[in-house]
C-alpha positions in Angstrom: -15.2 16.0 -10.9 -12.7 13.8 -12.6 -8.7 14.0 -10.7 -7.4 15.2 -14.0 -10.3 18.4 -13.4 -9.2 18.5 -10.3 -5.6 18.6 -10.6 -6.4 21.7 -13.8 -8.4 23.8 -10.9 -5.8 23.5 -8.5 -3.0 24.1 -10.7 -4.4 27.0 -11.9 -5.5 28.3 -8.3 -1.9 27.3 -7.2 -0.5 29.4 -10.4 -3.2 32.3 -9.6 -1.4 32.2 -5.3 2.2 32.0 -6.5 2.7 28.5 -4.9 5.5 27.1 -6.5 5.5 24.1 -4.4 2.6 23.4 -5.6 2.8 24.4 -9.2 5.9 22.0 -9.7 3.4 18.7 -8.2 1.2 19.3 -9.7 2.8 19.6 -13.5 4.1 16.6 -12.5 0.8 14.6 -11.9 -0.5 16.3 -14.9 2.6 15.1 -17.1 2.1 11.5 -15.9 -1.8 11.5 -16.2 -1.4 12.7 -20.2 1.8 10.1 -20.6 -0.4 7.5 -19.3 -3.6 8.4 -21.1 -1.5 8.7 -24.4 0.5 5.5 -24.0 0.1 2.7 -26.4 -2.7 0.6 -25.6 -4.2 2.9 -23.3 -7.8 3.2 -22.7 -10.0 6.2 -23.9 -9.7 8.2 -20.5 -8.0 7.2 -17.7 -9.8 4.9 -15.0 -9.7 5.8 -11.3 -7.4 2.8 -10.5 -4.6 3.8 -13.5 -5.1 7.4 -11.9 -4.5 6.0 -8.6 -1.4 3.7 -9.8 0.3 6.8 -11.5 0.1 8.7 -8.4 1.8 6.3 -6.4 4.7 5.9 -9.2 5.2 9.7 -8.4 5.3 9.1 -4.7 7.5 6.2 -4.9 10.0 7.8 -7.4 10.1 11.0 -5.2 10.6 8.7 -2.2 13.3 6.7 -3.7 15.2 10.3 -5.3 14.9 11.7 -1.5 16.5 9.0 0.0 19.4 8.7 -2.6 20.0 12.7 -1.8 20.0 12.5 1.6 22.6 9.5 1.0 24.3 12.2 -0.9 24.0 15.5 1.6 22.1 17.1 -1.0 19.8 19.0 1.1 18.5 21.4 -1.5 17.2 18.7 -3.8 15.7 16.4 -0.9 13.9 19.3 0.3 12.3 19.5 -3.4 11.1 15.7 -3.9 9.8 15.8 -0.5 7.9 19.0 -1.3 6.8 17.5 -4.2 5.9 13.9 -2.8 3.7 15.8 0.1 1.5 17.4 -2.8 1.3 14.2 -4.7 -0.2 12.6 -1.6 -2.4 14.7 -1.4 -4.4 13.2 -4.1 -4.1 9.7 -2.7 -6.6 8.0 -0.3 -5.4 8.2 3.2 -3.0 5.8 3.7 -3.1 2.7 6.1 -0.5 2.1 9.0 1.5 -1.2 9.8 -1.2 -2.0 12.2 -4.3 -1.5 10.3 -2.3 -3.4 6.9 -1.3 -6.3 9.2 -5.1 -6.9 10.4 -6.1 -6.5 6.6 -3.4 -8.9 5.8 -4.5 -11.5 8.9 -8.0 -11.8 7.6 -6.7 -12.2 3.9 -4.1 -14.8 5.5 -7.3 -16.9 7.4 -9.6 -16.3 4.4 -6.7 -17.9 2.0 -6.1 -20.8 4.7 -2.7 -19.9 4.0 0.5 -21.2 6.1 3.6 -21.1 4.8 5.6 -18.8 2.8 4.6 -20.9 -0.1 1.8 -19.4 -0.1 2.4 -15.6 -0.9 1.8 -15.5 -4.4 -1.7 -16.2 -3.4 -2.2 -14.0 -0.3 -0.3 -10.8 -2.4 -2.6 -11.1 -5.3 -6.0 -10.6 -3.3 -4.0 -7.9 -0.7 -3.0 -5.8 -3.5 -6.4 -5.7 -4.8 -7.7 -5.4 -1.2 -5.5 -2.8 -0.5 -4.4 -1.2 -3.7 -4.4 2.4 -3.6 -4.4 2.9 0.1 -1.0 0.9 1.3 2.4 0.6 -0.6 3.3 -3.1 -2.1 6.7 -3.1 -0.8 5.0 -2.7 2.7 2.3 -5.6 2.3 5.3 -7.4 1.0 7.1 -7.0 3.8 4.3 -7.8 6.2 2.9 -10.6 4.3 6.4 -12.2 5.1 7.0 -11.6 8.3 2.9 -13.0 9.0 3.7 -16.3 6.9 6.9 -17.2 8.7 5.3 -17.1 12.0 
């Protein structure tokens, strides 16, 4: 079953249980899939990697709104993207931790004979494709960094 069959059955089970949590995540991962699938230049049907991509634009945009109203003291509406963000990642593939992205990164690091931080263009193209869809960029970024400048 395709996610976009997926995320129809569960929406309507979600409809049919009154979860409203629920409901609202999952309208919104149906909105993006469509958007996506009827932008300009979009393929006919979505791939599994442009699912997976819109998916984590929903996280990261729930993340980033969360953070800005708990900036704010605007408990009602951080309690509402961090609803929704927990039902959006529910659809991802588990996601790594520090640990496990820094040994991906390492053998990436030794496979690319990198050494400097002049390298990172090269060691971030093969990690996001090593890793995309199960650790955020701005993460490997971060790591990538802090493993070049030793």
């Amino acid at each position: 079953m395709s996610l976009q069959e997926t995320i129809n059955a569960d929406l309507k089970a979600a409809m049919l249980a009154k979860n409203e949590v629920k409901v609202r995540g999952l309208r919104a991962i149906k909105a993006a899939l469509l958007l996506a699938a009827t932008e300009k230049g979009a393929a006919e049907g979505l791939g599994s990697d442009t699912e997976m991509k819109v998916l984590q634009k929903l996280v990261k945009q729930r993340k980033e709104s969360a953070e800005i109203y708990q900036q704010q003291n605007r408990q009602d509406l951080y309690q509402i993207e961090k609803e929704e963000q927990e039902v959006i990642e529910q659809y991802l593939p588990q996601q790594l931790d520090s640990d496990e992205i820094a040994r991906e990164l390492e053998k990436i690091i030794a496979s690319v004979g990198a050494s400097s931080i002049k390298d990172m263009g090269k060691v971030m193209g093969i990690a996001n494709k090593a890793l995309a869809g199960r650790a955020d960029g701005k993460t490997v970024s971060e790591l990538v960094k802090k493993l070049l400048n030793k």
